[in-house]
C-alpha positions in Angstrom: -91.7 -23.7 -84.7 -95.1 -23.0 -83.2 -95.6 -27.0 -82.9 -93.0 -27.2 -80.6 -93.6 -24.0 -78.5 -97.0 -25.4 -77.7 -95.7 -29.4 -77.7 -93.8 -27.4 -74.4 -96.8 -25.4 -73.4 -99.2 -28.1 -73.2 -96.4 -30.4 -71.1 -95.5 -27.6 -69.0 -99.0 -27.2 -67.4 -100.0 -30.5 -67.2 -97.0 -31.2 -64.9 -97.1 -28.1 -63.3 -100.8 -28.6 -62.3 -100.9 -32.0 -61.0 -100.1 -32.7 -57.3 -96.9 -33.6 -56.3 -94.1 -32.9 -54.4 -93.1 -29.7 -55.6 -96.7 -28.1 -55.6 -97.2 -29.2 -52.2 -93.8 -26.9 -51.4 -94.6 -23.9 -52.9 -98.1 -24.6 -51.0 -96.5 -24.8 -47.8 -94.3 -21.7 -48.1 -97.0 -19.5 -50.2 -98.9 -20.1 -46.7 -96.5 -19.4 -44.2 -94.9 -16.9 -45.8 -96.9 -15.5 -48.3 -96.0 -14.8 -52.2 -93.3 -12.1 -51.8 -91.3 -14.6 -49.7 -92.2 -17.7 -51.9 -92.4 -15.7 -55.8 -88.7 -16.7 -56.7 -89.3 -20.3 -56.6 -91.2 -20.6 -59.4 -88.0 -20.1 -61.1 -86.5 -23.3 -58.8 -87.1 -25.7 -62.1 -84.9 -23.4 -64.2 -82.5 -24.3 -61.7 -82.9 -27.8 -61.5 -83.6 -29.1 -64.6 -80.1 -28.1 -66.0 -78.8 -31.3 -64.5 -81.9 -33.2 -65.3 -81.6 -32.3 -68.7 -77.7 -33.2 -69.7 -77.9 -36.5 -67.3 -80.8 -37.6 -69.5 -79.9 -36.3 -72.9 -76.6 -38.3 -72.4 -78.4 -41.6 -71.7 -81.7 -40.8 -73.1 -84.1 -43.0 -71.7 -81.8 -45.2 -70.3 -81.8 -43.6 -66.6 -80.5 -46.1 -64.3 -82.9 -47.9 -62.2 -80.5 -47.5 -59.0 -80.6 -43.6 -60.2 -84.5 -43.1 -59.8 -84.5 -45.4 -56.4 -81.7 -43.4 -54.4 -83.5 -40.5 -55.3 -87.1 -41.5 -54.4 -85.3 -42.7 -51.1 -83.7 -39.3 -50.9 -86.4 -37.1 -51.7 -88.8 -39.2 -49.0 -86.4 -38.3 -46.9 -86.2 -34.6 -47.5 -90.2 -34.3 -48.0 -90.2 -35.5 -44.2 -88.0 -32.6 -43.5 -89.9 -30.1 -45.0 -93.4 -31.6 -43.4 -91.9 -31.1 -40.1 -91.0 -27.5 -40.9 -94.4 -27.0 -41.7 -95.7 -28.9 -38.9 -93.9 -26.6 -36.4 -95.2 -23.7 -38.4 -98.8 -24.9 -37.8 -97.9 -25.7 -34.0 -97.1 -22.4 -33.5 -98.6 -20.0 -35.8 -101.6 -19.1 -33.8 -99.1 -17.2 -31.6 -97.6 -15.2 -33.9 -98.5 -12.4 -35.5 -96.2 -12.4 -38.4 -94.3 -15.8 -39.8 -90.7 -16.3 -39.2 -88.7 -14.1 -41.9 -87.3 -16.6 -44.6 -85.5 -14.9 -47.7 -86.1 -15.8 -51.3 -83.3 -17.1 -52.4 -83.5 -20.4 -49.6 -87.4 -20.6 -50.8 -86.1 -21.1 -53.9 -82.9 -23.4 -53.5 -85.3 -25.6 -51.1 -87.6 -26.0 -53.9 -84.9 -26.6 -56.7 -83.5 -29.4 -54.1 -87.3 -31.0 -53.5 -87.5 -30.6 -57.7 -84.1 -32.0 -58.3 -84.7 -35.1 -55.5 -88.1 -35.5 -57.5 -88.0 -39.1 -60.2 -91.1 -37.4 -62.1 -88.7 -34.9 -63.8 -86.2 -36.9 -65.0 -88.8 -39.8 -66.1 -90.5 -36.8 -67.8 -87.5 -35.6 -69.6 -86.5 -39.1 -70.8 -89.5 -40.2 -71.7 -91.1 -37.1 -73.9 -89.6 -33.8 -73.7 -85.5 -35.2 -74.0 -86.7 -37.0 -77.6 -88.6 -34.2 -78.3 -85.9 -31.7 -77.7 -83.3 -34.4 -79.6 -85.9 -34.3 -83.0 -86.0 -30.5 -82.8 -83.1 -30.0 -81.9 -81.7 -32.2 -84.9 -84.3 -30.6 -87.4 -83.3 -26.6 -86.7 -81.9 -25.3 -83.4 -84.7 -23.2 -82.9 -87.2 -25.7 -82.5 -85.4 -27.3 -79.7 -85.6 -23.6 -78.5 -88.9 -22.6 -78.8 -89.9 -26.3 -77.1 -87.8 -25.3 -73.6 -89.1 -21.6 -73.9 -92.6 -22.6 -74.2 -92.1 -25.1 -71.6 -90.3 -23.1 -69.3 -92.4 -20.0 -69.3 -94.7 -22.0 -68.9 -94.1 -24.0 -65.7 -92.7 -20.4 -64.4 -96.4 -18.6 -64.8 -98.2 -21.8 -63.6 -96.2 -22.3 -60.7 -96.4 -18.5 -59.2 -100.0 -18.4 -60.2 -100.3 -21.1 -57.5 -98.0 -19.0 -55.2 -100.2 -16.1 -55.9 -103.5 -18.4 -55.4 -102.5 -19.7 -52.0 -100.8 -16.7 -50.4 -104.6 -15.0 -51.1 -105.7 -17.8 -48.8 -103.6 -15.9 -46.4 -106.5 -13.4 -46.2 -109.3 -16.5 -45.3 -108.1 -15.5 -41.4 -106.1 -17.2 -38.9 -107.9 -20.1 -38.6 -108.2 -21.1 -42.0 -104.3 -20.2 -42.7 -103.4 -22.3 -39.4 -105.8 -25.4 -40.9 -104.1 -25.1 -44.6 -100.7 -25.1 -43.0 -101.4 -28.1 -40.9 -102.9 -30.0 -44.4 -100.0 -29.0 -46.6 -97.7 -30.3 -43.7 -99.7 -34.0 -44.1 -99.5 -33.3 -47.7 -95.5 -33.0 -47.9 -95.1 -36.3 -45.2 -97.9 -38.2 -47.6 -95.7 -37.6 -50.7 -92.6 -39.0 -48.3 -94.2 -41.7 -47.6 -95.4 -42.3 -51.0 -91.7 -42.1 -53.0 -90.6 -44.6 -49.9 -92.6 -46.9 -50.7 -92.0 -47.0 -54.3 -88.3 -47.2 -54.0 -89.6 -50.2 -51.2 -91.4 -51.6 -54.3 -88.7 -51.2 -56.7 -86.2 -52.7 -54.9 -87.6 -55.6 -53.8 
């Protein structure tokens, strides 16, 4: 059992620590908002993965091609929306003294969409942790447990340590804030871009 706890661990933070989509999300918002506003979602895969998980475990690592390009189309699309939220947040932030109220629970159905729209999950889940949850599972229900707890507490702890991390930055001053804004803004229209023109690739 531990061997798949920390199979979940290890796979856990090494997607929740690399850039992407999703991290530059819970940037944007840990930013504007700061981490009372942005805490819940780091619970956003938990919510997300659900579907992730039974689409791929039915056709395990067999995910239609035309699956992952709608939804690197879709996701572009989306990431665009959220950069221009945070582009008018930056536009306008230095004339206000306190952001624009947002509750938790859109922080965190925003982020379970921008997860859910995400390819890397469901290429993750069909290519290592689905088979790894399908031997576990098939050796003793627990192990298939102890792999999704260790991987889920996981990504929960890594992903509101960054919340926590970057709502500090909050404390730089305005000027800083206003500047980190403006690059996680760029950051969320780069990552557009960037699942654009991979669809662009794969379908042509």
């Amino acid at each position: 059992m531990p061997g798949y706890f920390i199979m979940g661990v290890v796979y856990a933070f090494a997607a929740a620590v690399q850039p992407g989509p999703f991290q530059a999300y819970l940037i944007s918002q840990s930013l504007s908002h700061g981490w009372r506003r942005t805490i819940l979602a780091s619970f956003a895969p938990l919510i997300s993965d659900g579907p992730i998980i039974l689409l791929v475990l039915l056709i395990l690592s067999t995910v239609p091609p035309w699956l992952l390009l709608a939804l690197q189309c879709a996701g572009g699309v989306f990431l665009f929306y959220l950069a221009y939220g945070a582009f008018r947040t930056w536009r306008t932030y230095a004339t206000r003294t306190e952001p624009a109220a947002e509750s938790g629970q859109r922080s965190v159905l925003q982020a379970a969409l921008v997860n859910f729209l995400n390819p890397n999950p469901y290429l993750g889940w069909s290519l290592v942790m689905g088979p790894l949850l399908v031997k576990g599972w098939r050796e003793a229900p627990a192990l298939g447990i102890s792999l999704l707890v260790g991987f889920y507490a996981t990504m929960i702890l890594c992903t509101a340590a960054i919340i926590m991390f970057f709502s500090a930055a909050r404390n730089l001053g305005l000027k800083i804030r206003r500047t980190l804004i403006g690059v996680s803004a760029i950051a969320l229209a780069c990552f557009g871009i960037y699942q654009l023109w991979l669809a662009a690739l794969a379908r042509w």
